[in-house]
C-alpha positions in Angstrom: 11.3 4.7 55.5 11.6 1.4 53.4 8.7 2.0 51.8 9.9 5.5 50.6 13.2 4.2 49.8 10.9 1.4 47.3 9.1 4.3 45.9 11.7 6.6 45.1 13.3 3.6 43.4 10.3 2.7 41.1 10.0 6.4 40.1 14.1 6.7 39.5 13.2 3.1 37.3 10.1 4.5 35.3 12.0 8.0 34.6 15.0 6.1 33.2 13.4 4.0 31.5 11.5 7.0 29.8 14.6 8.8 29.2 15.8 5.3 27.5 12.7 5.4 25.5 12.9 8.7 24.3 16.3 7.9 22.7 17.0 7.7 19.2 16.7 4.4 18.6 18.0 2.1 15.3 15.2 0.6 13.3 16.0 -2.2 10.7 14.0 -2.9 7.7 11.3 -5.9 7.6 12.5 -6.7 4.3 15.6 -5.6 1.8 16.0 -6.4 -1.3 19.1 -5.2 -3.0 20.5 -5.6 -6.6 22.6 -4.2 -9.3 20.6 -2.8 -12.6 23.5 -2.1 -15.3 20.8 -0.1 -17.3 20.9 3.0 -15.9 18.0 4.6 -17.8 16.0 2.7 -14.9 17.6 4.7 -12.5 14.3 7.6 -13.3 11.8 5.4 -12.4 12.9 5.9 -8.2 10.3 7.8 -6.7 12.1 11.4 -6.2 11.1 11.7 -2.1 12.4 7.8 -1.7 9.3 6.7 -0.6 6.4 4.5 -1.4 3.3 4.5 0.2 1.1 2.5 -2.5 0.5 -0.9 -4.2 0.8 0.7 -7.6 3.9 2.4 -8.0 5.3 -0.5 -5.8 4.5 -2.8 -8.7 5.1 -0.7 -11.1 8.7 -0.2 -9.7 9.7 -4.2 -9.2 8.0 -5.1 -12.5 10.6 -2.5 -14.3 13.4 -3.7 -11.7 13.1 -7.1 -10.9 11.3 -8.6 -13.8 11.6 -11.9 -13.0 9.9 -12.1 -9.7 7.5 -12.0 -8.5 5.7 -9.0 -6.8 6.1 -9.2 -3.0 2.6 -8.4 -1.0 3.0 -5.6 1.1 0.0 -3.9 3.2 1.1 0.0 2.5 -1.5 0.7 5.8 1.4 -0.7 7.9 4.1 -0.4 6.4 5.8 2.2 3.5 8.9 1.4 1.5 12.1 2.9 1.2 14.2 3.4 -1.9 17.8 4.1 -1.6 20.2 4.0 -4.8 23.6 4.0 -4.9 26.1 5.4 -8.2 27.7 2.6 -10.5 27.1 -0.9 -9.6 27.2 -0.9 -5.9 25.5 -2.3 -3.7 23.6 0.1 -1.1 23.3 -0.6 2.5 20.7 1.2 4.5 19.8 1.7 8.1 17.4 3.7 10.1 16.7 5.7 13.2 13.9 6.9 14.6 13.5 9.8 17.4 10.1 11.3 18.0 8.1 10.1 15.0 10.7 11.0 12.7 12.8 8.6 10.6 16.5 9.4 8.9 17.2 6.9 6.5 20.8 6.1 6.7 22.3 4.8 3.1 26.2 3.9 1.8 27.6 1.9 -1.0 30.2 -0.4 -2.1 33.1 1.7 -4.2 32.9 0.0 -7.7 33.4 2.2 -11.1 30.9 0.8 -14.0 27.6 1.2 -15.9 24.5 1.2 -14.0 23.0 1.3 -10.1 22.4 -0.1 -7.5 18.9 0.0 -5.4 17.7 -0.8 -2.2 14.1 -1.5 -1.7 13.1 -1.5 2.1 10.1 -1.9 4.1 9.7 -0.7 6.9 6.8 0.3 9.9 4.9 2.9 9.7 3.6 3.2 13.2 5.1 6.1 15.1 6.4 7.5 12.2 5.5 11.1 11.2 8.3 11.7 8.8 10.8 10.3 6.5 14.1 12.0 5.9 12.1 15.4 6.7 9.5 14.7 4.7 5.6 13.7 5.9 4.6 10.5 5.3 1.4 10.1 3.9 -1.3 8.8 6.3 -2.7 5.5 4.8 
């Protein structure tokens, strides 16, 4: 009977805890870096799905952005990064969830009227993830 009674226990334990896993969970970003552009012609140069998934348009994108740093290394086979903007010159603030491979980028802004953006560029994992937002990610 007590060994029963220990059994059903573990199994009651695994199930929740599988139930808990299968949750949506929050992700945050392994790195943010967020700023104000007042030119807002550089606004065109986001990537139109939010996403980058290669090196190149990475650089290309800081260089035009953040000129006077230098360009982070990232390794695009683990990890992808997100681009959120926001109107005017806020500042965006983005969070994530995840539920069964598929990720919902969760974005919002300060309320300031004025010329320009504001960006957020995020980098996050891409194991487990099958889409961003709805959209596939691209396998690396």
């Amino acid at each position: 009977m007590l060994i029963r009674l220990g059994v059903l226990t573990l199994v009651a334990l695994v199930v929740s805890g599988s139930v808990a896993l299968a949750k949506p969970g929050k992700v945050p970003p392994n790195r943010n870096w967020v700023a104000v552009i007042r030119d807002g012609k550089l606004k065109n140069m986001a990537p139109k799905d939010g996403l980058i998934t290669d090196s190149k348009t990475f650089e290309k994108l800081w260089k035009a952005w953040r000129p006077d740093e230098k360009v982070p290394a990232i390794d695009f086979k683990k990890e992808f990064v997100a681009v959120t903007l926001a109107s005017g010159p806020n500042r965006p603030g983005i969070g994530a969830t995840v539920d069964e491979g598929k990720m919902k980028i969760l974005a919002n802004q300060t309320l300031i009227a004025g010329e320009g953006f504001g960006y957020s560029l995020a980098t996050f994992n891409r194991k487990g993830i099958k889409t961003v937002n709805g959209k596939k990610l691209p396998d690396k």
